[in-house]
Short mmCIF file of the C-alpha atoms (twelve columns), coordinates in Angstrom:
data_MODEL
# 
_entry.id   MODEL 
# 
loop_
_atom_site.group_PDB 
_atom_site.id 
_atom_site.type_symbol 
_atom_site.label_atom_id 
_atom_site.label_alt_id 
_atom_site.label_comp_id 
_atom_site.label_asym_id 
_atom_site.label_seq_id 
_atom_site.Cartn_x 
_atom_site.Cartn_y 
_atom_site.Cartn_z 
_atom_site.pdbx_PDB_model_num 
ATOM 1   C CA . UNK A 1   127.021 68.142  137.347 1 
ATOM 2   C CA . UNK A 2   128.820 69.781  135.056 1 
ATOM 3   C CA . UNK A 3   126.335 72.690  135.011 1 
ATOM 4   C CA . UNK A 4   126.122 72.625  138.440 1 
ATOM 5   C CA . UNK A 5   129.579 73.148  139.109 1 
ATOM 6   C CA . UNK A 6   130.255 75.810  136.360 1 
ATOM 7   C CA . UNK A 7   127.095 78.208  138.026 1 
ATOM 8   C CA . UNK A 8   128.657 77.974  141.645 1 
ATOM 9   C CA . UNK A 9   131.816 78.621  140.648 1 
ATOM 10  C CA . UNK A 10  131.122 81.646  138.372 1 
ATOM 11  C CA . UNK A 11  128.200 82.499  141.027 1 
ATOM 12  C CA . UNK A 12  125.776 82.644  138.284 1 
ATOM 13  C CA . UNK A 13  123.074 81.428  140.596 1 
ATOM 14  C CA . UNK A 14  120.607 83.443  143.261 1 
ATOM 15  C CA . UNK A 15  119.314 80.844  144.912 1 
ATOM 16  C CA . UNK A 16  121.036 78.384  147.442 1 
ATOM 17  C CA . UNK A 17  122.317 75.058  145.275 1 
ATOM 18  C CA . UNK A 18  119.855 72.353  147.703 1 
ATOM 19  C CA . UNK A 19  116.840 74.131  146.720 1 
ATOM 20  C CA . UNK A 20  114.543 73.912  143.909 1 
ATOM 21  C CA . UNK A 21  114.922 77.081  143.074 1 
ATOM 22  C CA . UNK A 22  119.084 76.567  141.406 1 
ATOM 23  C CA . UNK A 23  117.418 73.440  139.777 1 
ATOM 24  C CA . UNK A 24  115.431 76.157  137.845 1 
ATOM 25  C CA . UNK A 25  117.626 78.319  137.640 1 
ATOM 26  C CA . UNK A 26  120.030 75.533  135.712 1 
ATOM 27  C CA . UNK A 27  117.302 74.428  133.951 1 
ATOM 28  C CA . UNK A 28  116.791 78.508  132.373 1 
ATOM 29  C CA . UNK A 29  120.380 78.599  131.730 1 
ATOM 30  C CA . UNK A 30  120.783 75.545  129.528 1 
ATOM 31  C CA . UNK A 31  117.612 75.809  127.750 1 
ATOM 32  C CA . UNK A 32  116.482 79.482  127.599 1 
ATOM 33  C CA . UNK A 33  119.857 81.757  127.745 1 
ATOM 34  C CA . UNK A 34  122.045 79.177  125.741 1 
ATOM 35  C CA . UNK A 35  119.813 79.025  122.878 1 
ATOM 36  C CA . UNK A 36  119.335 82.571  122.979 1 
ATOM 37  C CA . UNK A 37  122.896 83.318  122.886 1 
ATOM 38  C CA . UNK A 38  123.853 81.319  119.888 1 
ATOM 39  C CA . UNK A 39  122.313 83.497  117.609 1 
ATOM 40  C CA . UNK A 40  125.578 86.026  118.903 1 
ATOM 41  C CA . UNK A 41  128.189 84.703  116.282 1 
ATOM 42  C CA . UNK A 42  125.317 85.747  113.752 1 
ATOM 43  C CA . UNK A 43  124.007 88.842  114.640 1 
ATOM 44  C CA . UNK A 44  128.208 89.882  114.866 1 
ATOM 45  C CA . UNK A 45  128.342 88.058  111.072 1 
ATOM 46  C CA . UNK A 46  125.817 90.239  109.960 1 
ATOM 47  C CA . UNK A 47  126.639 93.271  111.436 1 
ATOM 48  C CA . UNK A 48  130.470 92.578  109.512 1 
ATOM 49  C CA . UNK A 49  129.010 92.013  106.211 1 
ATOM 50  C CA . UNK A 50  126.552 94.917  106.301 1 
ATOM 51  C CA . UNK A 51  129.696 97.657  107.259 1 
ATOM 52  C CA . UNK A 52  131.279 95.830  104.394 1 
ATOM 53  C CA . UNK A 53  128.477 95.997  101.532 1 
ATOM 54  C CA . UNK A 54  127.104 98.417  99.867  1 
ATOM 55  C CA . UNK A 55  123.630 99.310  101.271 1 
ATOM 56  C CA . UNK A 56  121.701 98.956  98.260  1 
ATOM 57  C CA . UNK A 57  123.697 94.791  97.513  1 
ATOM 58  C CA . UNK A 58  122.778 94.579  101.236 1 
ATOM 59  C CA . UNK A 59  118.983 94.813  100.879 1 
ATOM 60  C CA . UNK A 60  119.068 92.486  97.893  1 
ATOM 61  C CA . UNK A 61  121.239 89.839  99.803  1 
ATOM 62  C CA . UNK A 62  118.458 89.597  102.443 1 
ATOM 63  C CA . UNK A 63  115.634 89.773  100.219 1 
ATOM 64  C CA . UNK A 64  117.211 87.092  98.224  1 
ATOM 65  C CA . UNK A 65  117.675 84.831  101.748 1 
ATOM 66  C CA . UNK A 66  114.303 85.564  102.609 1 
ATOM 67  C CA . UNK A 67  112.866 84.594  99.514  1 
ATOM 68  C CA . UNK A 68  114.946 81.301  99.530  1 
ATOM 69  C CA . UNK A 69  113.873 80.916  103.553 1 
ATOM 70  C CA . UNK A 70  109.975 81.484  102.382 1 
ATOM 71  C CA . UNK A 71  110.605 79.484  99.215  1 
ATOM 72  C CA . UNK A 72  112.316 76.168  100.805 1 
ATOM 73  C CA . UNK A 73  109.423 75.081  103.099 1 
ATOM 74  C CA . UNK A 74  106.881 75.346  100.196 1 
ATOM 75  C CA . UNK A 75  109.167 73.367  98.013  1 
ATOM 76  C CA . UNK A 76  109.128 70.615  100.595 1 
ATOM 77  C CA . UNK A 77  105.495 70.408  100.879 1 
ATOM 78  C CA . UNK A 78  104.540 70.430  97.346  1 
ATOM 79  C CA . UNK A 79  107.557 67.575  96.587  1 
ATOM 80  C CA . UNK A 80  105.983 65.413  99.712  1 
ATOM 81  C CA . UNK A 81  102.516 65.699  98.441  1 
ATOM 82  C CA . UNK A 82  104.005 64.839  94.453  1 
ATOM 83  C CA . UNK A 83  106.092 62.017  95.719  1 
ATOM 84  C CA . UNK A 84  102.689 60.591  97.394  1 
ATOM 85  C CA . UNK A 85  101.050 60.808  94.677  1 
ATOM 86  C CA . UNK A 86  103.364 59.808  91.620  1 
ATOM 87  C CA . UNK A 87  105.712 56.633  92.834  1 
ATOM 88  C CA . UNK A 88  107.646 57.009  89.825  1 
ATOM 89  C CA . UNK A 89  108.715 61.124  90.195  1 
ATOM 90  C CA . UNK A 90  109.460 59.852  93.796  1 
ATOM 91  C CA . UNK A 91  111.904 57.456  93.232  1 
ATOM 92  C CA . UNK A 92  113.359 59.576  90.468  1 
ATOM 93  C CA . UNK A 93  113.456 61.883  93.009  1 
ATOM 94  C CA . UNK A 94  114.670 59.486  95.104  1 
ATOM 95  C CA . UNK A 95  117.989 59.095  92.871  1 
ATOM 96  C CA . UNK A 96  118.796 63.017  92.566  1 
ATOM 97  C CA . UNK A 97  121.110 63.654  95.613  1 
ATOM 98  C CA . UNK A 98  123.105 60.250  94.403  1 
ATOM 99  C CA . UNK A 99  123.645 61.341  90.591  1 
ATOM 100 C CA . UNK A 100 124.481 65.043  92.424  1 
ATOM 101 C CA . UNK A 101 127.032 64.278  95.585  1 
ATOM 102 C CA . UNK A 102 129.487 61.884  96.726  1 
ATOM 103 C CA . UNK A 103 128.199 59.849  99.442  1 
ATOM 104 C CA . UNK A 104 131.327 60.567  101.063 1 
ATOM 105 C CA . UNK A 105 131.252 63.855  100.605 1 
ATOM 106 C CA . UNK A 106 127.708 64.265  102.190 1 
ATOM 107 C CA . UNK A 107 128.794 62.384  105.101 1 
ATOM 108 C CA . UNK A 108 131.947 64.848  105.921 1 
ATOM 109 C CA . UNK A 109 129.627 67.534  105.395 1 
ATOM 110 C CA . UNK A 110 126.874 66.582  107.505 1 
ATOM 111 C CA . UNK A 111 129.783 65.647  110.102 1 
ATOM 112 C CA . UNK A 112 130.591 69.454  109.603 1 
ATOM 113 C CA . UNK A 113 127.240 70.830  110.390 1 
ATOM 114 C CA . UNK A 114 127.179 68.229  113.442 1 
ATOM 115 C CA . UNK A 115 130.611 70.052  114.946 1 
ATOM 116 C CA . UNK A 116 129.415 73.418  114.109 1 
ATOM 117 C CA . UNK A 117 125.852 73.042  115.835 1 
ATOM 118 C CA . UNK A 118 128.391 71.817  118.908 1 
ATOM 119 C CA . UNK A 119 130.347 74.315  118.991 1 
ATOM 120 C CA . UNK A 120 127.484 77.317  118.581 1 
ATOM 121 C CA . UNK A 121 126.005 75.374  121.896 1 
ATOM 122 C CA . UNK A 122 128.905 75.340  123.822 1 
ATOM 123 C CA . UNK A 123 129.517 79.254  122.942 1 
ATOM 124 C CA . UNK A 124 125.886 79.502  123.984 1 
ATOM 125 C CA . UNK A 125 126.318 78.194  127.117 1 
ATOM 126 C CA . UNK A 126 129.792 79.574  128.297 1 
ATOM 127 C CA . UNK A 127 128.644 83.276  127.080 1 
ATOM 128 C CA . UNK A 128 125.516 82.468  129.386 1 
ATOM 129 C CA . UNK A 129 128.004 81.902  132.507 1 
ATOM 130 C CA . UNK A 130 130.150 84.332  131.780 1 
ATOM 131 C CA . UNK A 131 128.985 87.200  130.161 1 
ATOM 132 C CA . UNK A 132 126.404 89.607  131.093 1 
ATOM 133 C CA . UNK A 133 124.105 88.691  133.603 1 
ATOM 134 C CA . UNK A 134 120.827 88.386  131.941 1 
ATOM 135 C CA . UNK A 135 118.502 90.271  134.988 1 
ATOM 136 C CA . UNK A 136 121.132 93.277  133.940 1 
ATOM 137 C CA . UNK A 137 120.981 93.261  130.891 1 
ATOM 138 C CA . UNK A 138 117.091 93.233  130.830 1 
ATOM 139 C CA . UNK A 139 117.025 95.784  133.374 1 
ATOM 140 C CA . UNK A 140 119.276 98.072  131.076 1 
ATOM 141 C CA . UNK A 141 116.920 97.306  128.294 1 
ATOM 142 C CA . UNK A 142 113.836 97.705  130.163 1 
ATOM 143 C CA . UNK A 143 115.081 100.852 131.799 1 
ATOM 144 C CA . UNK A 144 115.854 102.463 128.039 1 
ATOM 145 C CA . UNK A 145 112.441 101.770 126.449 1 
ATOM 146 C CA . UNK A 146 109.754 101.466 128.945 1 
ATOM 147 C CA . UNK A 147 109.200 105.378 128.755 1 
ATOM 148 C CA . UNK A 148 108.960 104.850 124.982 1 
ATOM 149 C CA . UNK A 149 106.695 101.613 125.168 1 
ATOM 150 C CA . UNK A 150 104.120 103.560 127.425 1 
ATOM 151 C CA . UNK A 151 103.743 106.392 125.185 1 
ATOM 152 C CA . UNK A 152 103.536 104.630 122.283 1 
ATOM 153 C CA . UNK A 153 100.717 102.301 123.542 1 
ATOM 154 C CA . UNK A 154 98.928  105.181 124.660 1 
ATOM 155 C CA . UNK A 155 98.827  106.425 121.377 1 
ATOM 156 C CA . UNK A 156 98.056  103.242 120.434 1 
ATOM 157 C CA . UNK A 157 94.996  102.329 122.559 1 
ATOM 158 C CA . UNK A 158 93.401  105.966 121.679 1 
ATOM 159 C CA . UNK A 159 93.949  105.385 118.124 1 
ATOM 160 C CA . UNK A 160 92.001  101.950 118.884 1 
ATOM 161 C CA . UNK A 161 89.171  103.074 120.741 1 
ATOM 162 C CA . UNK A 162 88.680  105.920 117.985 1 
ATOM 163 C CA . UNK A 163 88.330  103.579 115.788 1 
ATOM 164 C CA . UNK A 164 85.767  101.813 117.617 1 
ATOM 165 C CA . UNK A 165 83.710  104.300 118.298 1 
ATOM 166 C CA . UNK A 166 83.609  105.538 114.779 1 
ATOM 167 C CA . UNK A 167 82.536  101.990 114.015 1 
ATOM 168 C CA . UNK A 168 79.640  101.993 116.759 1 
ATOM 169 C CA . UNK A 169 78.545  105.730 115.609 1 
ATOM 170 C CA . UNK A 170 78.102  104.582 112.214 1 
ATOM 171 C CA . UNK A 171 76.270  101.496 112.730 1 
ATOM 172 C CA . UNK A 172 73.769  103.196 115.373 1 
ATOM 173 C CA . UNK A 173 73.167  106.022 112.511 1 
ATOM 174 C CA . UNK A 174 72.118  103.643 110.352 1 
ATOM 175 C CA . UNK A 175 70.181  101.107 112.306 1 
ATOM 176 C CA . UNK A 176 68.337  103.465 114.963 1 
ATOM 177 C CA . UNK A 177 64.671  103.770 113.701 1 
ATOM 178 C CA . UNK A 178 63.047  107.440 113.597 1 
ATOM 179 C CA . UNK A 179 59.701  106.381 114.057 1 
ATOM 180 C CA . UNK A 180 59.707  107.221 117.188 1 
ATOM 181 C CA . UNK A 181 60.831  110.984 117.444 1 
ATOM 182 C CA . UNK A 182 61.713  111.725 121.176 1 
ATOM 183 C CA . UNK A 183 64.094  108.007 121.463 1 
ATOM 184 C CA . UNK A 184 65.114  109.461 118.037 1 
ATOM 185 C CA . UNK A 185 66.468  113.025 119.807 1 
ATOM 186 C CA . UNK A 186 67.998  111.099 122.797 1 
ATOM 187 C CA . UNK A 187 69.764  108.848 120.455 1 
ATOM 188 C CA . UNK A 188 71.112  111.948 118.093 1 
ATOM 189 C CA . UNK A 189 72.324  113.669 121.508 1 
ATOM 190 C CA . UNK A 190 73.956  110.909 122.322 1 
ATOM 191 C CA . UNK A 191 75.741  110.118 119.294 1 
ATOM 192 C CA . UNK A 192 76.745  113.806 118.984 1 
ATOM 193 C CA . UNK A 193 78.539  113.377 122.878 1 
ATOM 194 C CA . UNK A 194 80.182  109.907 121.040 1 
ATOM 195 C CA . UNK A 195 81.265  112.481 118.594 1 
ATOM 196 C CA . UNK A 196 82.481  115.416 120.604 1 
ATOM 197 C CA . UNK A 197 84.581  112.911 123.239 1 
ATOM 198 C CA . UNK A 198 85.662  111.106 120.632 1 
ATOM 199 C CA . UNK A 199 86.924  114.496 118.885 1 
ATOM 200 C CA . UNK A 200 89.128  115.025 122.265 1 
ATOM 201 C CA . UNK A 201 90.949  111.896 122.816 1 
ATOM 202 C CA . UNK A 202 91.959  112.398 118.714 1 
ATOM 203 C CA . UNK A 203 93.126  115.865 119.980 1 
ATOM 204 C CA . UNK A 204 94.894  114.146 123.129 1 
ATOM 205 C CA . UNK A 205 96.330  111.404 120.787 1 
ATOM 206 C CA . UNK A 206 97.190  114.105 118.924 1 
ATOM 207 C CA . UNK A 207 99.093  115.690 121.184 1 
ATOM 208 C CA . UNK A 208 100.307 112.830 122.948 1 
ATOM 209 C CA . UNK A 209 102.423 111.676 119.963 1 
ATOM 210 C CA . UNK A 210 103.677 115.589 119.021 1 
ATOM 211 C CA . UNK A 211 105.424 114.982 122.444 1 
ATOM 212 C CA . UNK A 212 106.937 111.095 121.442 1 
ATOM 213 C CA . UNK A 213 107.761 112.696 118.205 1 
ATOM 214 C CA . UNK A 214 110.025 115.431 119.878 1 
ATOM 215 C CA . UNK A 215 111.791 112.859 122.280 1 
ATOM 216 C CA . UNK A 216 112.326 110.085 120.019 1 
ATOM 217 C CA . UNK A 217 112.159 111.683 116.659 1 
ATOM 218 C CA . UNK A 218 110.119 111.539 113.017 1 
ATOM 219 C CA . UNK A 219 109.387 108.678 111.293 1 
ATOM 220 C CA . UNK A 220 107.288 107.839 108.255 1 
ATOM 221 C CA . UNK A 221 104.611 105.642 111.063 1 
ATOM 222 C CA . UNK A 222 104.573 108.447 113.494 1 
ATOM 223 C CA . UNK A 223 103.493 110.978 109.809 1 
ATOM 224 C CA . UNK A 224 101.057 108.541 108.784 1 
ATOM 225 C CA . UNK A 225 99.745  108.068 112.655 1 
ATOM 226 C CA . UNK A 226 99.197  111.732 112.764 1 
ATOM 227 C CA . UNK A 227 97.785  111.947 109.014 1 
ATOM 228 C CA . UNK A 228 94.750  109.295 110.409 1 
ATOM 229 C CA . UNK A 229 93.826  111.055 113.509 1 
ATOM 230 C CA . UNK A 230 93.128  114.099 111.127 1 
ATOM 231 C CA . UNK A 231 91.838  112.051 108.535 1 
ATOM 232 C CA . UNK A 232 89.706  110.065 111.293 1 
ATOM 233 C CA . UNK A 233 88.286  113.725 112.576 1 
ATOM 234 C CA . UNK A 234 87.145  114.829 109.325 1 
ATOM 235 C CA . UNK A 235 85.267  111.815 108.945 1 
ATOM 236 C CA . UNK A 236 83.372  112.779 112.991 1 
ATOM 237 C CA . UNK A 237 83.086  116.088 111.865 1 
ATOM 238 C CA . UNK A 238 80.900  114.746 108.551 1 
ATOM 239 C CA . UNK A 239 79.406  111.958 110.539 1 
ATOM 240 C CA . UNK A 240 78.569  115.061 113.456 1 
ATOM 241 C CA . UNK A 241 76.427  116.858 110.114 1 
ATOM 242 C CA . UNK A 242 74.901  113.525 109.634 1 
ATOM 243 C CA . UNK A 243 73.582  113.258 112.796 1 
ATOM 244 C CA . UNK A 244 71.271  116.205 112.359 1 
ATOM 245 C CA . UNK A 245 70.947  116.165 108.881 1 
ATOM 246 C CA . UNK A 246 68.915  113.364 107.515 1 
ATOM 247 C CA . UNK A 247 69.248  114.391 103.796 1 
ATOM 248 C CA . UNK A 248 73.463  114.657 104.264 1 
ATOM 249 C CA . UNK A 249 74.664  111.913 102.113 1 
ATOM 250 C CA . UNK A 250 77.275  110.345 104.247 1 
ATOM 251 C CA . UNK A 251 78.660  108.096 101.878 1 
ATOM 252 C CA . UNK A 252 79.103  110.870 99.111  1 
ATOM 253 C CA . UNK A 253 81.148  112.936 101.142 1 
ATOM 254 C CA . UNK A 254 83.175  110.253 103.131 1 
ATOM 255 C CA . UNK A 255 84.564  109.388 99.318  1 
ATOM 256 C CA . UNK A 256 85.311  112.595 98.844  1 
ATOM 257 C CA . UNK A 257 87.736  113.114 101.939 1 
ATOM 258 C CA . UNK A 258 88.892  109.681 101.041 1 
ATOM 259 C CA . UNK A 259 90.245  110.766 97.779  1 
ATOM 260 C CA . UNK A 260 91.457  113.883 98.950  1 
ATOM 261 C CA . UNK A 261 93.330  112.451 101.514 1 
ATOM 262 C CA . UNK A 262 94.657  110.059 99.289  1 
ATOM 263 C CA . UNK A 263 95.953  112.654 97.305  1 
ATOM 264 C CA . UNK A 264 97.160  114.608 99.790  1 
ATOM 265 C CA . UNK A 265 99.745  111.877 100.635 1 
ATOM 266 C CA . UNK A 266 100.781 110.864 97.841  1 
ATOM 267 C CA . UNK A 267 101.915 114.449 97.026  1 
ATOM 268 C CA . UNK A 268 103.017 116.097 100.138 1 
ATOM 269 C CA . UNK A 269 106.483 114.656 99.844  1 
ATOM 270 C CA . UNK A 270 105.991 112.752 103.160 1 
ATOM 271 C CA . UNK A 271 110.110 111.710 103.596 1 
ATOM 272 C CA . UNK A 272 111.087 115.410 102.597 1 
ATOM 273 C CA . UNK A 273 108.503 116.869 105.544 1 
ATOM 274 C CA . UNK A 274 110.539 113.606 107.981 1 
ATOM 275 C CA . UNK A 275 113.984 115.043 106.855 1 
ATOM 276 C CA . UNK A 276 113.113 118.534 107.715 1 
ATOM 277 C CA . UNK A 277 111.513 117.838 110.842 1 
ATOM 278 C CA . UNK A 278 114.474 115.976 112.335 1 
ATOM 279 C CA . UNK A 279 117.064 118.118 111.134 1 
ATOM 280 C CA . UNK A 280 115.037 120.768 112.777 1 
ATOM 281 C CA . UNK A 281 115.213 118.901 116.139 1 
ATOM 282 C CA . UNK A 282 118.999 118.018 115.512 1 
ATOM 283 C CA . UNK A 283 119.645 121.826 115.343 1 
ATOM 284 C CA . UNK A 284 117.506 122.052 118.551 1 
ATOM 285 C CA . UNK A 285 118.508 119.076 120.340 1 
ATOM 286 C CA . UNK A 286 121.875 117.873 118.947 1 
ATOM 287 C CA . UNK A 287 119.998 114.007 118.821 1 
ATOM 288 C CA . UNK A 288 118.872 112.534 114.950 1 
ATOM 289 C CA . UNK A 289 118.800 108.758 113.861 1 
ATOM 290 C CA . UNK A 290 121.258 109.650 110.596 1 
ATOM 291 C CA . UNK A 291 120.879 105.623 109.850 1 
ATOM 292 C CA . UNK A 292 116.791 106.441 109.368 1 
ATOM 293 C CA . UNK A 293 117.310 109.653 107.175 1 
ATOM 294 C CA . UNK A 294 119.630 107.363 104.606 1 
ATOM 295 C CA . UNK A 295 116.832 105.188 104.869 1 
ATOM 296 C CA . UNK A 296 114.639 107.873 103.123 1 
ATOM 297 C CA . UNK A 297 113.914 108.248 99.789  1 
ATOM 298 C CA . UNK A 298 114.889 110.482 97.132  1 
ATOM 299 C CA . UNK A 299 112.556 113.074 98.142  1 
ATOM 300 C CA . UNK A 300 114.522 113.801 101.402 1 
ATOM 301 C CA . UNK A 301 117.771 114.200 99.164  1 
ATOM 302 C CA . UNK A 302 118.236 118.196 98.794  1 
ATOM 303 C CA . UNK A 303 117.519 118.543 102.494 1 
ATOM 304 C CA . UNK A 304 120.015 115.612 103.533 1 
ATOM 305 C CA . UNK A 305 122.376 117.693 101.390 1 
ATOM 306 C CA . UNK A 306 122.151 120.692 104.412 1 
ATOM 307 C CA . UNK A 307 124.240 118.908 107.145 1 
ATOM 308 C CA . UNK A 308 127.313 118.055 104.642 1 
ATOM 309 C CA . UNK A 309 129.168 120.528 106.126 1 
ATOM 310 C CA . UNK A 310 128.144 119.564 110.040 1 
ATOM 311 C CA . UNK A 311 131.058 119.008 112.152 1 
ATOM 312 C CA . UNK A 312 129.292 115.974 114.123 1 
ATOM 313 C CA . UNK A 313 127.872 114.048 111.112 1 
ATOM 314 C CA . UNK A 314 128.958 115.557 107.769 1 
ATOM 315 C CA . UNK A 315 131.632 112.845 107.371 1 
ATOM 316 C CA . UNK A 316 128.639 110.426 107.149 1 
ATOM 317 C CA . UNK A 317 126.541 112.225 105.659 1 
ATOM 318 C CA . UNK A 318 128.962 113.534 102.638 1 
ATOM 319 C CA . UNK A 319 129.400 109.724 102.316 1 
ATOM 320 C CA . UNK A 320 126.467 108.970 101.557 1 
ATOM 321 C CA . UNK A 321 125.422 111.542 99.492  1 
ATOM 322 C CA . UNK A 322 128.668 110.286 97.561  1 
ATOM 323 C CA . UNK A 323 126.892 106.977 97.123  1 
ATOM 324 C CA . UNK A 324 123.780 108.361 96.538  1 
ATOM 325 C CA . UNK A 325 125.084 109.951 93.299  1 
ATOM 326 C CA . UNK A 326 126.779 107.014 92.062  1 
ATOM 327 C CA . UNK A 327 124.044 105.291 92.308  1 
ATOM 328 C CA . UNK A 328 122.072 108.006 90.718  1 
ATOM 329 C CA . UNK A 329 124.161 108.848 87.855  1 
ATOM 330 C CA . UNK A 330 123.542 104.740 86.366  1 
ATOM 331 C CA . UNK A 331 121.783 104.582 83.401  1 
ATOM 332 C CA . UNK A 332 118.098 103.785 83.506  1 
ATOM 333 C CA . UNK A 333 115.258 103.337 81.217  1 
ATOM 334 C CA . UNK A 334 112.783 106.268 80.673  1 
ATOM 335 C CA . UNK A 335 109.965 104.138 82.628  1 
ATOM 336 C CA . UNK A 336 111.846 104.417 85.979  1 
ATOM 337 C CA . UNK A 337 111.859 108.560 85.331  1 
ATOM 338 C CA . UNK A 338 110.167 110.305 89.139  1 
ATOM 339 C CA . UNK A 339 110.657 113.729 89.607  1 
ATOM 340 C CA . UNK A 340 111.891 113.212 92.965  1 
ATOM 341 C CA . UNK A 341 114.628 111.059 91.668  1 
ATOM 342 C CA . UNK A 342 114.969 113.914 88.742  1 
ATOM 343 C CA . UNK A 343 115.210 116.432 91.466  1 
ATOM 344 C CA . UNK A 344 117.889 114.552 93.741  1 
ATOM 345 C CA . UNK A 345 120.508 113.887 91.115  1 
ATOM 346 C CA . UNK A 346 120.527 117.594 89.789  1 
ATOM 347 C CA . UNK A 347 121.176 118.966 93.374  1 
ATOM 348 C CA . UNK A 348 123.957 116.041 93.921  1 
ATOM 349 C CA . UNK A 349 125.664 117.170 90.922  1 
ATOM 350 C CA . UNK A 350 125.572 120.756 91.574  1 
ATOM 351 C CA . UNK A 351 127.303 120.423 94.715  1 
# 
């Protein structure tokens, strides 16, 4: 009743309150949207501590919770299977929590906990009735990222079906018999159109994500994304020789681009190319993510260091290139030594 009365009095409800339809529609808000909204009070907790911490404590704070929240269910398991199998670590077990806590003390607490689940439910609940309406507020969301979703899955289900056609090219080279010549031709034809249409949607994907890259900016995914689709049309263009070249060692020369492109990655200075690329765009489009480019590493550094002096974001940006050298200028041993890190804190403290 008390539901009931709350909805048609806020006029949180479409449908009429005799039909079915408000029983469902009390039904989503008590067990869907309250739940949901509870975990408010801790995304606002979290958002205070982490404008209040340094970045770097930050990251080791939830790493450290993580580790606990992977660690605890483990623990549990492995002290339920002990217990079962050893009655005497059991009941020694058994006896911890009394030699550790008051009795008393465990009861107020878990009294606490009881009061505090409560009252998260009841926020829950009242922010469900009286806040946004949730059809808006998925309607504002869904209005902000489908554009984004749909290019993104494009590039997505190209990347895919590249992938599966490299797979079926491959196997067909090497399990098509050439004892008959003429099935033999048709088959090499038709593995080199596999090849060639394969060779355009990577040029389309290609493309395609150029485009996302320039609305929604660089990121180290969208680099390695585009880094694959070249890496994946070297490896058509060898498997294209292959087709028509029996003695072409595929194998040999697929290790070879795999090294090189290895190397090539680990060398190009992938975060510094990011940084440039989206200060680029800033100059060009006044839009950059400056929470990503502190994400960066130290490669990115020197070019950071450019928009110190921009009126929109140098305040930010000079403060963290503040607490970048801090954290730079802390002693370390000679193992830790990376040029990039070398690099960064000589430009910091020439500025």
């Amino acid at each position: 009743m008390f539901v009931a009365q709350t909805m048609l009095l806020l006029k949180r409800h479409r449908q009429s309150w005799y039909s079915l339809g408000f029983a469902g529609e009390m039904m989503e808000t008590v067990l869907l949207y309250t739940l949901k909204y509870t975990m408010i009070p801790f995304a606002f907790l979290r958002h205070w501590l982490k404008s209040r911490m340094d970045r770097r404590k930050y990251g080791i704070a939830v790493k450290i919770l993580a580790g606990i929240g992977i660690s605890l269910p483990i623990l549990l398991v492995v002290l339920t299977l002990l217990t079962q199998a050893d009655g005497v670590f059991g009941h020694l077990l058994a006896k911890i929590p009394s030699l550790l806590f008051d009795w008393d003390s465990a009861e107020a607490l878990y009294r606490l906990f009881r009061i505090g689940l409560v009252a998260l439910l009841i926020f829950g609940y009242f922010y469900a009735v009286i806040g946004p309406k949730p059809q808006e507020v998925a309607d504002k969301l869904l209005e902000r990222s489908e554009e984004k979703r749909i290019a993104w899955d494009g590039v997505i289900l190209v990347t895919i079906l590249t992938i599966i056609n490299f797979i079926l090219l491959v196997s067909f080279m090497h399990l098509v018999s050439r004892a008959q010549p003429v099935i033999y031709k048709f088959v090499q034809a038709m593995l080199s159109l596999l090849t060639i249409c394969t060779s355009f949607m990577l040029f389309s994907a290609y493309f395609r994500l150029s485009l996302y890259e320039e609305a929604y900016g660089y990121t180290q995914t969208r680099f390695l994304a585009h880094a694959f689709m070249i890496f994946m049309f070297v490896l058509f263009v060898i498997a294209f020789l292959k087709i028509w070249r029996n003695d072409f060692s595929l194998l040999k020369y697929y290790g070879i681009a795999g090294i090189a492109a290895y190397v090539v990655l680990n060398y190009i200075q992938v975060d510094a190319v990011i940084a440039q690329n989206n200060i680029q765009r800033y100059y060009e489009t006044g839009r950059i993510d400056v929470a990503y480019l502190m994400e960066l590493s130290d490669d990115a550094i020197p070019l950071i260091a450019t928009l110190r002096e921009d009126k929109g974001i140098g305040d930010r940006i000079q403060h963290y290139l503040q607490e970048k050298r801090d954290h730079l200028q802390k002693e370390r041993s000679w193992q830790s030594f990376t040029i990039a890190r070398y690099v960064a804190k000589t430009h910091l403290q020439k500025e």
